[in-house]
PDB file with SEQRES, HELIX, SHEET and CRYST1 records, atoms N, CA, C and O in Angstrom:
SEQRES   1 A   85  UNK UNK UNK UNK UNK UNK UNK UNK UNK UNK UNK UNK UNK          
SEQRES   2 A   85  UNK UNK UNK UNK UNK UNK UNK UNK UNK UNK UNK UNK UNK          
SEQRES   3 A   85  UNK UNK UNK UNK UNK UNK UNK UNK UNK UNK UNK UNK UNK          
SEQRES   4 A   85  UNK UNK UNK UNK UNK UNK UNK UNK UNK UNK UNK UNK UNK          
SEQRES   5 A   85  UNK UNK UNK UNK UNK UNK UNK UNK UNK UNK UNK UNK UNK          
SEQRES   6 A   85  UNK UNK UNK UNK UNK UNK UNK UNK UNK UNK UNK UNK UNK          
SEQRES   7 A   85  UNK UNK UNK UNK UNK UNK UNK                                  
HELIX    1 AA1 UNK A   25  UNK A   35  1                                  11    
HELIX    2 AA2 UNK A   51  UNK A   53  5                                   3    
HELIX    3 AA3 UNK A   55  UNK A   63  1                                   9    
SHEET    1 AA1 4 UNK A  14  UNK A  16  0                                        
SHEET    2 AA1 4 UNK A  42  UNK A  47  1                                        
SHEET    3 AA1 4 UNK A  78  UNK A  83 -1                                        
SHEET    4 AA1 4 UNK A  66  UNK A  72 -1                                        
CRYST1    1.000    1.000    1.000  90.00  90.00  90.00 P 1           1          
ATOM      1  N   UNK A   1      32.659 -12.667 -23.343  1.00  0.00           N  
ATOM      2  CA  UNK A   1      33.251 -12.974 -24.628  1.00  0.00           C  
ATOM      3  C   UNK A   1      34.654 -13.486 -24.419  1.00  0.00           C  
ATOM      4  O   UNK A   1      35.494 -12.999 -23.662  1.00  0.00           O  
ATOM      5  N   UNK A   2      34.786 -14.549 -25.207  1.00  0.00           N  
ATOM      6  CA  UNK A   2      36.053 -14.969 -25.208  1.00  0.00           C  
ATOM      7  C   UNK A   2      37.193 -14.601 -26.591  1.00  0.00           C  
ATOM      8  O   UNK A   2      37.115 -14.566 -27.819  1.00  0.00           O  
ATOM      9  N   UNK A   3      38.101 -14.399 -25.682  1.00  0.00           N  
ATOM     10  CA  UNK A   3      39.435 -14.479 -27.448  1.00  0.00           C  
ATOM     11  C   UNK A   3      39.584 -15.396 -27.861  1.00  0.00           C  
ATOM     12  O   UNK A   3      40.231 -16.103 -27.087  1.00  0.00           O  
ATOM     13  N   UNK A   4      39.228 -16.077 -29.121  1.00  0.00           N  
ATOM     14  CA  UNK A   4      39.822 -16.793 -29.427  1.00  0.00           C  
ATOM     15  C   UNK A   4      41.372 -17.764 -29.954  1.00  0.00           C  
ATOM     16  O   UNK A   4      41.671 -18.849 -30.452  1.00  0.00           O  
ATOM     17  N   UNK A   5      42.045 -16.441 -29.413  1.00  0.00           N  
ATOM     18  CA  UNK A   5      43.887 -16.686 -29.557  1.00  0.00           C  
ATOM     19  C   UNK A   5      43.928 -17.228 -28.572  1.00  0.00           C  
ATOM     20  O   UNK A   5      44.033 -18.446 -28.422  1.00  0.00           O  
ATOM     21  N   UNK A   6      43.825 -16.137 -27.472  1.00  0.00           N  
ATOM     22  CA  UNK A   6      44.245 -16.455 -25.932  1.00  0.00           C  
ATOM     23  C   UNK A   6      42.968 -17.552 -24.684  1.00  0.00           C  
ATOM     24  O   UNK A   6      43.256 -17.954 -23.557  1.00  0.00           O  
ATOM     25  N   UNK A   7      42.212 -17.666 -25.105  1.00  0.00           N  
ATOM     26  CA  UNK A   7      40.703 -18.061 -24.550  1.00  0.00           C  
ATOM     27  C   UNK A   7      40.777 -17.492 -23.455  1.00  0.00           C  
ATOM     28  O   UNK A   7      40.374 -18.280 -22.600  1.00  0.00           O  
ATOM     29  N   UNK A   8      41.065 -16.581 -23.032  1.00  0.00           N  
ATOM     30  CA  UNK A   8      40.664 -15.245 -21.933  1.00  0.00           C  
ATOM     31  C   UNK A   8      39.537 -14.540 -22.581  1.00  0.00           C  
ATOM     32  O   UNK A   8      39.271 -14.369 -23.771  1.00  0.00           O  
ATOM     33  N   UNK A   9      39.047 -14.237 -21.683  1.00  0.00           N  
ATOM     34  CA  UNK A   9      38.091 -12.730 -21.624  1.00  0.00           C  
ATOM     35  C   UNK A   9      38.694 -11.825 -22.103  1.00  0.00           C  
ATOM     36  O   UNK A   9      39.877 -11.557 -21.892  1.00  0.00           O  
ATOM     37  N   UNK A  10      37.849 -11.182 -22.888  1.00  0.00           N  
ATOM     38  CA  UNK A  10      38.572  -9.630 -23.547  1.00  0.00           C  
ATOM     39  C   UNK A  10      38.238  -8.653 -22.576  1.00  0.00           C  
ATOM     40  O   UNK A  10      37.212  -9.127 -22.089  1.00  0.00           O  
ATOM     41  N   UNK A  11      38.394  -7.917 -22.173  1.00  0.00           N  
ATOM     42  CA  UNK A  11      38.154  -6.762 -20.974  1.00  0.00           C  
ATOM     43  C   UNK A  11      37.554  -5.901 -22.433  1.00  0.00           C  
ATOM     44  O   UNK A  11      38.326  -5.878 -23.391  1.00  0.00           O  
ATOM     45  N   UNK A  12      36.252  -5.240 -22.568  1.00  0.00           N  
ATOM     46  CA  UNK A  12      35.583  -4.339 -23.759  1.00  0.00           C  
ATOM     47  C   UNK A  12      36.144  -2.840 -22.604  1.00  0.00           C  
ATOM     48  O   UNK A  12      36.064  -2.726 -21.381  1.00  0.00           O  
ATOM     49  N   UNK A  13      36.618  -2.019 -23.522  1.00  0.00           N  
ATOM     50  CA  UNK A  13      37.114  -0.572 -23.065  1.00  0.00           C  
ATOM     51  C   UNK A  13      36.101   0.177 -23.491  1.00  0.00           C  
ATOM     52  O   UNK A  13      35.729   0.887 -22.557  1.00  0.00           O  
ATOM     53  N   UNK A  14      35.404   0.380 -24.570  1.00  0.00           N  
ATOM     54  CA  UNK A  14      34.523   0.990 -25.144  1.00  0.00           C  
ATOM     55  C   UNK A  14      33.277   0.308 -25.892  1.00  0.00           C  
ATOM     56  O   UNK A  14      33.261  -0.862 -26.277  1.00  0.00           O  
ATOM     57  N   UNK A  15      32.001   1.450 -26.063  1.00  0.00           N  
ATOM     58  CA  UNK A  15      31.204   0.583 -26.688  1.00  0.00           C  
ATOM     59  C   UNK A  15      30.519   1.433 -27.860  1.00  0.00           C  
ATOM     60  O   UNK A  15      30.285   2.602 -27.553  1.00  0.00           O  
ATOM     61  N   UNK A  16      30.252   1.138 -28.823  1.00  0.00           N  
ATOM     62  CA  UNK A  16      29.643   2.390 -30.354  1.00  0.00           C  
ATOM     63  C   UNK A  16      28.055   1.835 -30.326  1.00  0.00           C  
ATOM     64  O   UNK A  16      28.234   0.713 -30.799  1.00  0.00           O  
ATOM     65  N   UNK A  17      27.074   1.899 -30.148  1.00  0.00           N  
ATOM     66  CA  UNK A  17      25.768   1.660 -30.455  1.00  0.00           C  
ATOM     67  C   UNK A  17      25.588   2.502 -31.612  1.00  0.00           C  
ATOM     68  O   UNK A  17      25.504   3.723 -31.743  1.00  0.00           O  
ATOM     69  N   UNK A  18      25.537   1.159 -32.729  1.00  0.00           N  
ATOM     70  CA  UNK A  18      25.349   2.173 -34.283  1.00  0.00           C  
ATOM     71  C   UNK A  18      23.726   1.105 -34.673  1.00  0.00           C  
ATOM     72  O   UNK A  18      23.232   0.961 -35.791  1.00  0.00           O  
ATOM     73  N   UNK A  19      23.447   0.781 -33.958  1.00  0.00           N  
ATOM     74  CA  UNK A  19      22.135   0.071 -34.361  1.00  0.00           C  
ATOM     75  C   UNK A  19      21.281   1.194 -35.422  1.00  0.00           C  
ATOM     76  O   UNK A  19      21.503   2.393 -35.253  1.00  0.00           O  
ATOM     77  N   UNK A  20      20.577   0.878 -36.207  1.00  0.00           N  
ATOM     78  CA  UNK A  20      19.492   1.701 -36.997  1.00  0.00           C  
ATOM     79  C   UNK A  20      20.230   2.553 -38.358  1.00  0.00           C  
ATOM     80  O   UNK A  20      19.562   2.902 -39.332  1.00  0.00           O  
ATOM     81  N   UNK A  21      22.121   2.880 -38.190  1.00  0.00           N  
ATOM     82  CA  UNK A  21      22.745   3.388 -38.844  1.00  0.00           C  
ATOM     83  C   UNK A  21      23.153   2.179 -40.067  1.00  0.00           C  
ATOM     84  O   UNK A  21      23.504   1.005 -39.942  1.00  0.00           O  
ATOM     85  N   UNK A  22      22.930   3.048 -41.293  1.00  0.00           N  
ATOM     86  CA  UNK A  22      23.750   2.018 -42.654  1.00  0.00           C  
ATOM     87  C   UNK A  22      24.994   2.354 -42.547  1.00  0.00           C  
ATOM     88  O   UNK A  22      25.616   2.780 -41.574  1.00  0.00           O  
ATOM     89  N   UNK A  23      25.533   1.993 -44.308  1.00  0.00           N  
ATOM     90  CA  UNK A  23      26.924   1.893 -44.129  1.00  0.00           C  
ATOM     91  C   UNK A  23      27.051   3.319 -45.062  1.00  0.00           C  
ATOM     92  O   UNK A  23      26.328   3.876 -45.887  1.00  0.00           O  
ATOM     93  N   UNK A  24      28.064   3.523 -44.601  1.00  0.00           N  
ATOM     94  CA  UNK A  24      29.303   2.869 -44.067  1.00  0.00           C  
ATOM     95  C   UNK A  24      29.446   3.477 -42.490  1.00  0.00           C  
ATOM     96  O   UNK A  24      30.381   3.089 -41.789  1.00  0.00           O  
ATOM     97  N   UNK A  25      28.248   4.663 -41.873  1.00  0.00           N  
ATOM     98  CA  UNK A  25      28.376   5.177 -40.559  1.00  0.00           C  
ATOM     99  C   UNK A  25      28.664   3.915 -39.558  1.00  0.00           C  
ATOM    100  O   UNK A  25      29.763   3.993 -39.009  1.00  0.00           O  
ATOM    101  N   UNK A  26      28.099   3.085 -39.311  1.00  0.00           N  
ATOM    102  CA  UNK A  26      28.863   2.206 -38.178  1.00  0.00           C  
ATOM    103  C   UNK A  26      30.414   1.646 -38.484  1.00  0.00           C  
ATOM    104  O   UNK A  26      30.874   0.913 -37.608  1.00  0.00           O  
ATOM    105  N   UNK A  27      31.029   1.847 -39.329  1.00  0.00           N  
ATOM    106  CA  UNK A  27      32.076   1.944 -39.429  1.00  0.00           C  
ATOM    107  C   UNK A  27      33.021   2.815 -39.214  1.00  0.00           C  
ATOM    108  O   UNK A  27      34.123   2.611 -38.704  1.00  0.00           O  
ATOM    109  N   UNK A  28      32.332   4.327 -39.826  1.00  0.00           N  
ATOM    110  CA  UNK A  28      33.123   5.517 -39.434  1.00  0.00           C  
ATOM    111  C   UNK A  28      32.749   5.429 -38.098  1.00  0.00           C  
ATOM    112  O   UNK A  28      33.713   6.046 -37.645  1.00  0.00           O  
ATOM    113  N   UNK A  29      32.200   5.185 -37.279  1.00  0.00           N  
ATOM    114  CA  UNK A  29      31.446   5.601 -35.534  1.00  0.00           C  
ATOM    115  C   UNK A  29      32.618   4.741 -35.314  1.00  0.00           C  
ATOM    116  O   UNK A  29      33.668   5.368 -35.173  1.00  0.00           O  
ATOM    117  N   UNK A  30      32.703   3.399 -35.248  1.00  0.00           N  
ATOM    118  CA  UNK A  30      34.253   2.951 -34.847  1.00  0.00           C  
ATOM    119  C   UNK A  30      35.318   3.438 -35.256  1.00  0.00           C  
ATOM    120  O   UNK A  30      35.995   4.130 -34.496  1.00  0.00           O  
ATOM    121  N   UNK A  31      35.602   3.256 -36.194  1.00  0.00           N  
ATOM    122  CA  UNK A  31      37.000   4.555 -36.468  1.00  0.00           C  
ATOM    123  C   UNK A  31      37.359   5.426 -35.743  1.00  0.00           C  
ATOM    124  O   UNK A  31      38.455   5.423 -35.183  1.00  0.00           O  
ATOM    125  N   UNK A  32      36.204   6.627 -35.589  1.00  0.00           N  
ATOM    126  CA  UNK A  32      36.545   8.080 -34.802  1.00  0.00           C  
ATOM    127  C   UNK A  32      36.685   7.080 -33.398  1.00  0.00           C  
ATOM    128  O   UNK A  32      37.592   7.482 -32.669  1.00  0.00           O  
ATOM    129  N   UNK A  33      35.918   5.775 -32.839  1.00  0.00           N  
ATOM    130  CA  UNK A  33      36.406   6.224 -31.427  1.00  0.00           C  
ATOM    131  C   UNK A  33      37.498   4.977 -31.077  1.00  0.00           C  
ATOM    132  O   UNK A  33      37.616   4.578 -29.918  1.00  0.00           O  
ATOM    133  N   UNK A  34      38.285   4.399 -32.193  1.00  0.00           N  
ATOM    134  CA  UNK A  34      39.393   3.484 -32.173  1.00  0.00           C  
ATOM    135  C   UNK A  34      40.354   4.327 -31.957  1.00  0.00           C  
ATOM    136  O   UNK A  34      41.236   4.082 -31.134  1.00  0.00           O  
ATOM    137  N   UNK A  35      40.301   5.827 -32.916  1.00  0.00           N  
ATOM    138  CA  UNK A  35      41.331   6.428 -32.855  1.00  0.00           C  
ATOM    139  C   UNK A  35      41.923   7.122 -31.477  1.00  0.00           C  
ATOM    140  O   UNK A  35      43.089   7.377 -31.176  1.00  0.00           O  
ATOM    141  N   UNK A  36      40.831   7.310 -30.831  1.00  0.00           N  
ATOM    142  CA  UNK A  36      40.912   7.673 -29.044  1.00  0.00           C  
ATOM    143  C   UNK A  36      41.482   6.938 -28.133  1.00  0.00           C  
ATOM    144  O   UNK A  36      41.936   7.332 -27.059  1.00  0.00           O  
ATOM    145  N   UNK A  37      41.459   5.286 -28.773  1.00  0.00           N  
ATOM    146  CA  UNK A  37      41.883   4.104 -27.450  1.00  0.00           C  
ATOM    147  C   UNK A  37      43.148   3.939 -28.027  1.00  0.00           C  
ATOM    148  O   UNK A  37      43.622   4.051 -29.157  1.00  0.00           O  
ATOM    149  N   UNK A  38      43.622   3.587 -26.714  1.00  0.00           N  
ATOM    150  CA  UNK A  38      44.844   3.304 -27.121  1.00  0.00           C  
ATOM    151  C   UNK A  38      45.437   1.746 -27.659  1.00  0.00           C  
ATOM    152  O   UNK A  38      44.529   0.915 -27.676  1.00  0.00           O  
ATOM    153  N   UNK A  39      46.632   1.266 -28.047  1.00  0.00           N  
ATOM    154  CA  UNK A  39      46.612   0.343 -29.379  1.00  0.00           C  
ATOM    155  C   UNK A  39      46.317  -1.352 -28.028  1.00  0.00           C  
ATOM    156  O   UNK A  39      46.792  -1.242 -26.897  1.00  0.00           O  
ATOM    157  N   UNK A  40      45.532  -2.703 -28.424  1.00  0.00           N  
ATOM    158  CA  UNK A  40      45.671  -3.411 -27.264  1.00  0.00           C  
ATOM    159  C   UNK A  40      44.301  -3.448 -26.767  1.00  0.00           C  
ATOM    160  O   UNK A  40      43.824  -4.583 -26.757  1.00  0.00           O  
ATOM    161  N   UNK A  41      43.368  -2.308 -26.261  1.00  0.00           N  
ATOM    162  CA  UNK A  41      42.541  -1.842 -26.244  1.00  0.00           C  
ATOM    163  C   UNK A  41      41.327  -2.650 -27.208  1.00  0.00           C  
ATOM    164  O   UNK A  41      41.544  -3.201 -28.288  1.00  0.00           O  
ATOM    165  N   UNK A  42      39.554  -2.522 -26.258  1.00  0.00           N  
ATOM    166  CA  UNK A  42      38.714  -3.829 -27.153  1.00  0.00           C  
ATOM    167  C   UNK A  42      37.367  -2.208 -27.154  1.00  0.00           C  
ATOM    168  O   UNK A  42      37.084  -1.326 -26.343  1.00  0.00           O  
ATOM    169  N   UNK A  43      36.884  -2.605 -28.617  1.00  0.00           N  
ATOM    170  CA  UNK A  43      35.612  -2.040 -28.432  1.00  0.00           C  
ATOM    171  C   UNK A  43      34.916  -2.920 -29.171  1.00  0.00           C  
ATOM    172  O   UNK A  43      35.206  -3.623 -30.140  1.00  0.00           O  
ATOM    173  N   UNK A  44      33.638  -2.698 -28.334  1.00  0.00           N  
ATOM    174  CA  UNK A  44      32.441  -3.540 -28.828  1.00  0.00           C  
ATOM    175  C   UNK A  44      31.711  -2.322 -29.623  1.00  0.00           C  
ATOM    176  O   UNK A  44      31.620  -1.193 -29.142  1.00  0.00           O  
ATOM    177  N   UNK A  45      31.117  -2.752 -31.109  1.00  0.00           N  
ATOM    178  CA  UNK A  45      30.557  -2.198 -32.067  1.00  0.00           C  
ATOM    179  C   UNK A  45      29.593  -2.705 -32.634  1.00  0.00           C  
ATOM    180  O   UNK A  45      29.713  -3.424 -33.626  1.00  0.00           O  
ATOM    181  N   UNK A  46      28.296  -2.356 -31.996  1.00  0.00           N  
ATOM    182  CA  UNK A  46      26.677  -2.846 -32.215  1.00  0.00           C  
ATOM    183  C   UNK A  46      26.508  -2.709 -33.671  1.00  0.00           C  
ATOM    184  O   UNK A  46      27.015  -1.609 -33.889  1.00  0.00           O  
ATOM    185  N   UNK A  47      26.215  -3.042 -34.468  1.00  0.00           N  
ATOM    186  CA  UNK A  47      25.238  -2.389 -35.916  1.00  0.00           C  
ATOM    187  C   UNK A  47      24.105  -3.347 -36.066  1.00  0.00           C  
ATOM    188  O   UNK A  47      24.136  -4.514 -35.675  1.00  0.00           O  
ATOM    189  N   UNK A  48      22.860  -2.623 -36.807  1.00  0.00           N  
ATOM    190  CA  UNK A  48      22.111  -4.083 -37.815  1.00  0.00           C  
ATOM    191  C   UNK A  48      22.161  -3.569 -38.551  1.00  0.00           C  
ATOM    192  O   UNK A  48      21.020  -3.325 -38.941  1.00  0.00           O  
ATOM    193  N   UNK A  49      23.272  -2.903 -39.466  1.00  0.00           N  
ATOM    194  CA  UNK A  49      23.279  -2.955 -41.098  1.00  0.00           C  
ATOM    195  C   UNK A  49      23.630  -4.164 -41.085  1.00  0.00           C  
ATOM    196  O   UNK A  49      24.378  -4.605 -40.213  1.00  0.00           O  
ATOM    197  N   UNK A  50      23.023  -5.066 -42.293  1.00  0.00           N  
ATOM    198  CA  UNK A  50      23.056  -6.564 -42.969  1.00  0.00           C  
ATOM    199  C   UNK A  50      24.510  -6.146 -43.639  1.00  0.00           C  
ATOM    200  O   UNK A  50      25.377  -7.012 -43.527  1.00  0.00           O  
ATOM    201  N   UNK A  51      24.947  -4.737 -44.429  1.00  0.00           N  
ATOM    202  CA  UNK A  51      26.783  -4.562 -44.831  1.00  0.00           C  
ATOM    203  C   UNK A  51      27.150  -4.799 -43.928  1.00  0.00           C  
ATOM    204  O   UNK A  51      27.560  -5.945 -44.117  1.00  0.00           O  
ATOM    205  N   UNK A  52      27.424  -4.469 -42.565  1.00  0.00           N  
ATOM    206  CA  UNK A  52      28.386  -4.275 -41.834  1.00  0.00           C  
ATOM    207  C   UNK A  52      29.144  -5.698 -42.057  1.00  0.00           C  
ATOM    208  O   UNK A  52      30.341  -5.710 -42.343  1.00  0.00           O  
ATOM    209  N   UNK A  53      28.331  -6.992 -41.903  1.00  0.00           N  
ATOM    210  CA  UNK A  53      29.134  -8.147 -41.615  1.00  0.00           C  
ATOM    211  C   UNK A  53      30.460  -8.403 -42.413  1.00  0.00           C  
ATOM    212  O   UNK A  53      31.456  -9.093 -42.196  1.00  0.00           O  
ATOM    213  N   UNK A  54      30.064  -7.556 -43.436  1.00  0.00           N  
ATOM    214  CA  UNK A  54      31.581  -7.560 -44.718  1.00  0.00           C  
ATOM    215  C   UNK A  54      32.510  -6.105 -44.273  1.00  0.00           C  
ATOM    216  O   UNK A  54      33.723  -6.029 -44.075  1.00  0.00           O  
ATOM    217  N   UNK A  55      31.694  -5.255 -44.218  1.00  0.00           N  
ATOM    218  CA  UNK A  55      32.294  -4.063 -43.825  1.00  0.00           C  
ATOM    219  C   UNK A  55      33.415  -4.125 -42.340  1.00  0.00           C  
ATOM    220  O   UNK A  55      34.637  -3.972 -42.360  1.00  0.00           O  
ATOM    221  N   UNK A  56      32.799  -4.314 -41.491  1.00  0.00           N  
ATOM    222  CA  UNK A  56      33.544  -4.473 -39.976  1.00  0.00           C  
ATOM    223  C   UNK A  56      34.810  -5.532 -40.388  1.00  0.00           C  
ATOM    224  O   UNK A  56      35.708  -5.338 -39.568  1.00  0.00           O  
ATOM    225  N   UNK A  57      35.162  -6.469 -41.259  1.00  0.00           N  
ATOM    226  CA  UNK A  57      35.919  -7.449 -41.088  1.00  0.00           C  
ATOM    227  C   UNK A  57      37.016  -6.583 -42.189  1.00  0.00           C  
ATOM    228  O   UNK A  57      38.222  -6.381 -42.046  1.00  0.00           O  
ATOM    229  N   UNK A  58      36.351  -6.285 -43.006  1.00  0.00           N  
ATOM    230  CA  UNK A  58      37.202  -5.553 -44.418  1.00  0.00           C  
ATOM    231  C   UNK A  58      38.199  -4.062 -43.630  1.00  0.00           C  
ATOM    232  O   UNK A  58      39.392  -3.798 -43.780  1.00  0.00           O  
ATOM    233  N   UNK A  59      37.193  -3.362 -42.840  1.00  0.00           N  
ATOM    234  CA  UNK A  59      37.825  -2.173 -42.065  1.00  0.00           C  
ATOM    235  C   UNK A  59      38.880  -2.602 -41.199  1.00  0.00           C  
ATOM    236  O   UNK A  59      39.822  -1.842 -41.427  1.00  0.00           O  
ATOM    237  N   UNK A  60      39.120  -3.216 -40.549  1.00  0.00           N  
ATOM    238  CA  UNK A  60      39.740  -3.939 -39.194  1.00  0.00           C  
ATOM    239  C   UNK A  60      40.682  -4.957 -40.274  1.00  0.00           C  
ATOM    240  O   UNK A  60      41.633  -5.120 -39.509  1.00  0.00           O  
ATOM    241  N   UNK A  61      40.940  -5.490 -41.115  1.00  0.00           N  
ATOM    242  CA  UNK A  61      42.203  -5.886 -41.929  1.00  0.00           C  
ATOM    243  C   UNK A  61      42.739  -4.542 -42.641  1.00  0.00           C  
ATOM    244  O   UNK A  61      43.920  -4.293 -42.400  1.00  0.00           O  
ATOM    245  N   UNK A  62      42.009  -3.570 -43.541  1.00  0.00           N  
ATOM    246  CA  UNK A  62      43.048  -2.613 -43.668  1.00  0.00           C  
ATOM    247  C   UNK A  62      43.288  -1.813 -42.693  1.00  0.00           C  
ATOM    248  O   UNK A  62      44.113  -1.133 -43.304  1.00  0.00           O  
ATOM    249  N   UNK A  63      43.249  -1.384 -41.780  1.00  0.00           N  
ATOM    250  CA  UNK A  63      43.292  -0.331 -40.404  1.00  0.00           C  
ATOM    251  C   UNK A  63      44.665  -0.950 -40.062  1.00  0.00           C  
ATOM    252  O   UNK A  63      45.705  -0.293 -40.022  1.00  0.00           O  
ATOM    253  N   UNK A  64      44.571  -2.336 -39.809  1.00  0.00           N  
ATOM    254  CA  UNK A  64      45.638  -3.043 -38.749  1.00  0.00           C  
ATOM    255  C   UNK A  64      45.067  -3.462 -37.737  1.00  0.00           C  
ATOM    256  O   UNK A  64      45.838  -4.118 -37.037  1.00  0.00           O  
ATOM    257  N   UNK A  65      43.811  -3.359 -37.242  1.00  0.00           N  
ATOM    258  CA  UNK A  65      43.057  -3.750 -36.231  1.00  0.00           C  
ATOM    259  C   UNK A  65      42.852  -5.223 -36.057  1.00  0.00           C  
ATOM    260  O   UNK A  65      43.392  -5.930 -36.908  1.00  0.00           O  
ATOM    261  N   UNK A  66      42.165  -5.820 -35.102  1.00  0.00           N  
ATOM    262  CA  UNK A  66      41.866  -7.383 -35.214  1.00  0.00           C  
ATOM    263  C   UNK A  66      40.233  -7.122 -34.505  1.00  0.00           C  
ATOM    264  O   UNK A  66      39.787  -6.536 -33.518  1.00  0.00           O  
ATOM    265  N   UNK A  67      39.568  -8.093 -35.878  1.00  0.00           N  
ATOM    266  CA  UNK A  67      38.231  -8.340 -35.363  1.00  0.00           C  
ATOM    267  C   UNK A  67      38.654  -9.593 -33.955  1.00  0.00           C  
ATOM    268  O   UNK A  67      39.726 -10.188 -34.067  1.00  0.00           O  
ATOM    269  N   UNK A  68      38.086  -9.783 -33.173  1.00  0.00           N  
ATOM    270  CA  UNK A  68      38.448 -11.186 -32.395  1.00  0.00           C  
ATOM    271  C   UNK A  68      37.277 -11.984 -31.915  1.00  0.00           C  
ATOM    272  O   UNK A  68      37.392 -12.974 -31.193  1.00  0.00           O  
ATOM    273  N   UNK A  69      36.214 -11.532 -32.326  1.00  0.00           N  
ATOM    274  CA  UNK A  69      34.785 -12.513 -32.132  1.00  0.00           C  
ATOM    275  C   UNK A  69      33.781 -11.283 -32.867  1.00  0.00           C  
ATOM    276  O   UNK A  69      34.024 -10.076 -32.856  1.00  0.00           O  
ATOM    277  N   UNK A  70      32.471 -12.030 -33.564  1.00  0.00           N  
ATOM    278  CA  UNK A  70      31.370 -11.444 -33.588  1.00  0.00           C  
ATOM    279  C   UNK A  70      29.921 -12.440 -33.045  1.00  0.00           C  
ATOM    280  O   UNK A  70      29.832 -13.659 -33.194  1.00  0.00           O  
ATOM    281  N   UNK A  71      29.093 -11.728 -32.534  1.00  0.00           N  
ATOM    282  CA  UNK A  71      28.133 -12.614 -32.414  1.00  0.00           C  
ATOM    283  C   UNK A  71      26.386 -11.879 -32.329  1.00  0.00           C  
ATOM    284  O   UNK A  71      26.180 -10.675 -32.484  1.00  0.00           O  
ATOM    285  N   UNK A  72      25.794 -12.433 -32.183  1.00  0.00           N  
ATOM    286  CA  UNK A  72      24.269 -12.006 -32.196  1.00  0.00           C  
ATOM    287  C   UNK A  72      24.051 -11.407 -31.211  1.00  0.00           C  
ATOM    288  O   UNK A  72      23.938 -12.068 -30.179  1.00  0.00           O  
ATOM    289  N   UNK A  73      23.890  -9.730 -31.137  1.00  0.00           N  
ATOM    290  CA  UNK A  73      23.273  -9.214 -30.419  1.00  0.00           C  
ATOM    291  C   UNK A  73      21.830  -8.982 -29.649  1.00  0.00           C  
ATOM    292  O   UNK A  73      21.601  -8.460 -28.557  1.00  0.00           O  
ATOM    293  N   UNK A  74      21.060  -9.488 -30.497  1.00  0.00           N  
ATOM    294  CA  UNK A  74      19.670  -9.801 -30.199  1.00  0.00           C  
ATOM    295  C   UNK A  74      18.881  -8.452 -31.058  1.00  0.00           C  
ATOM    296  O   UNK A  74      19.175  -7.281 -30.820  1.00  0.00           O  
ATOM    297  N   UNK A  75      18.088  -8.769 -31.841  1.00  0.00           N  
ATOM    298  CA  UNK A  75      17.084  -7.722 -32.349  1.00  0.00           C  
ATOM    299  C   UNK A  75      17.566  -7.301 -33.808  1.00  0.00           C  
ATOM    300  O   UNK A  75      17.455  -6.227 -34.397  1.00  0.00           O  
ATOM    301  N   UNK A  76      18.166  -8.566 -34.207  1.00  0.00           N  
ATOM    302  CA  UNK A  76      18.192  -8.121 -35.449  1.00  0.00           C  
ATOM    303  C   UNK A  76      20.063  -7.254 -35.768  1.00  0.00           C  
ATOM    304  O   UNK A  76      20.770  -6.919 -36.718  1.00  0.00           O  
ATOM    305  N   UNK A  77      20.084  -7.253 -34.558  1.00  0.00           N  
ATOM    306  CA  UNK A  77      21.788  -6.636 -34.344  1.00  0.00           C  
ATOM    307  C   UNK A  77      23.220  -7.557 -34.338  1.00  0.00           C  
ATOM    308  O   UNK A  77      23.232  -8.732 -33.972  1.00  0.00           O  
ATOM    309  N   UNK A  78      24.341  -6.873 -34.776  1.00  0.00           N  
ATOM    310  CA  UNK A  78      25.548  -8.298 -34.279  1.00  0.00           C  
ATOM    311  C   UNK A  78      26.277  -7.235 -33.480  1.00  0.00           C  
ATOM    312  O   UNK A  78      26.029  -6.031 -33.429  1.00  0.00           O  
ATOM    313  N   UNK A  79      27.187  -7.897 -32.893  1.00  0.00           N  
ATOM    314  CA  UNK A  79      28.062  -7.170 -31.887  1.00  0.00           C  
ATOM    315  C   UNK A  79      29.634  -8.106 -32.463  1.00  0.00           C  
ATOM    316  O   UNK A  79      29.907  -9.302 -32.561  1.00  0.00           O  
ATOM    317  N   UNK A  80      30.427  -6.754 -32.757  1.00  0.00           N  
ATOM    318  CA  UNK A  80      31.686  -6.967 -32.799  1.00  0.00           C  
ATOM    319  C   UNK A  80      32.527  -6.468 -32.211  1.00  0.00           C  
ATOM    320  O   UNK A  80      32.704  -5.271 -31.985  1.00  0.00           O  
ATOM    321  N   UNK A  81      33.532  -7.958 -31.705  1.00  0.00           N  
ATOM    322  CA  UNK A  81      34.723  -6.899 -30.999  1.00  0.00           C  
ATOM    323  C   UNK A  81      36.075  -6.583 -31.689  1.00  0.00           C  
ATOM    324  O   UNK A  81      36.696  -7.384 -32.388  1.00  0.00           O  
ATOM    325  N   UNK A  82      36.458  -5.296 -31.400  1.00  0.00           N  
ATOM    326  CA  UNK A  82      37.454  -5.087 -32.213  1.00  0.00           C  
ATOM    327  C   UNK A  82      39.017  -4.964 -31.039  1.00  0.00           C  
ATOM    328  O   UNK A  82      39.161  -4.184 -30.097  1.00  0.00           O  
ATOM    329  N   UNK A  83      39.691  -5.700 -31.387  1.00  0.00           N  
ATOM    330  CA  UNK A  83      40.767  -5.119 -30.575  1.00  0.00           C  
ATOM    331  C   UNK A  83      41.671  -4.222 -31.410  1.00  0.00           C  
ATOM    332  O   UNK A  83      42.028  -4.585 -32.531  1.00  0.00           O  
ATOM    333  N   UNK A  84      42.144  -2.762 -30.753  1.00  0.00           N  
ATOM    334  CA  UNK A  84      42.879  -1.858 -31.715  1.00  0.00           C  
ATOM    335  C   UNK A  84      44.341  -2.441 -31.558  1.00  0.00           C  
ATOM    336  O   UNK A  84      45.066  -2.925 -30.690  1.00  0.00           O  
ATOM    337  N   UNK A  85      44.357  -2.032 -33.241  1.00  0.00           N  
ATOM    338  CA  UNK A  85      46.017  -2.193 -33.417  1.00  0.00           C  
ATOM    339  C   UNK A  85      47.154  -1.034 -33.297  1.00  0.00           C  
ATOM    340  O   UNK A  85      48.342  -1.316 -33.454  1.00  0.00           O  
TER     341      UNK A  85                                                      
END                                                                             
């Protein structure tokens, strides 16, 4: 995955497999483990809730966080990366 600020590679620190979970749990599942990494820091956050795609972008502008790519995970899933703020 690339950043799209920097076009480097994001180094992913962590990863949440919330596949099969609605909303708003793949959101709280990132939360509890954003709050662990430290700020700079990338986690990748699986879901196939069809919310999340509004949810993950809406959470990560009020938090202070930065979404910095999403894309197709395969199976019906997306994968987002979040870098913590």
């Amino acid at each position: 995955m690339t950043d799209p600020v920097s076009a480097e590679p994001s180094p992913i620190t962590a990863e949440v497999d919330a596949t099969g979970l609605l909303c708003p749990l793949p959101v709280l599942r990132a939360r509890k483990r954003l709050i662990a990494m430290a700020p700079g820091q990338v986690l990748r956050l699986i879901a196939t809730d069809p919310a999340a795609i509004v949810d993950v972008p809406h959470f990560c502008a009020e938090a202070g966080h930065t979404l910095i790519a999403t894309e197709d995970a395969g199976g019906g899933a997306q994968a987002y990366l979040i870098r913590r703020g």
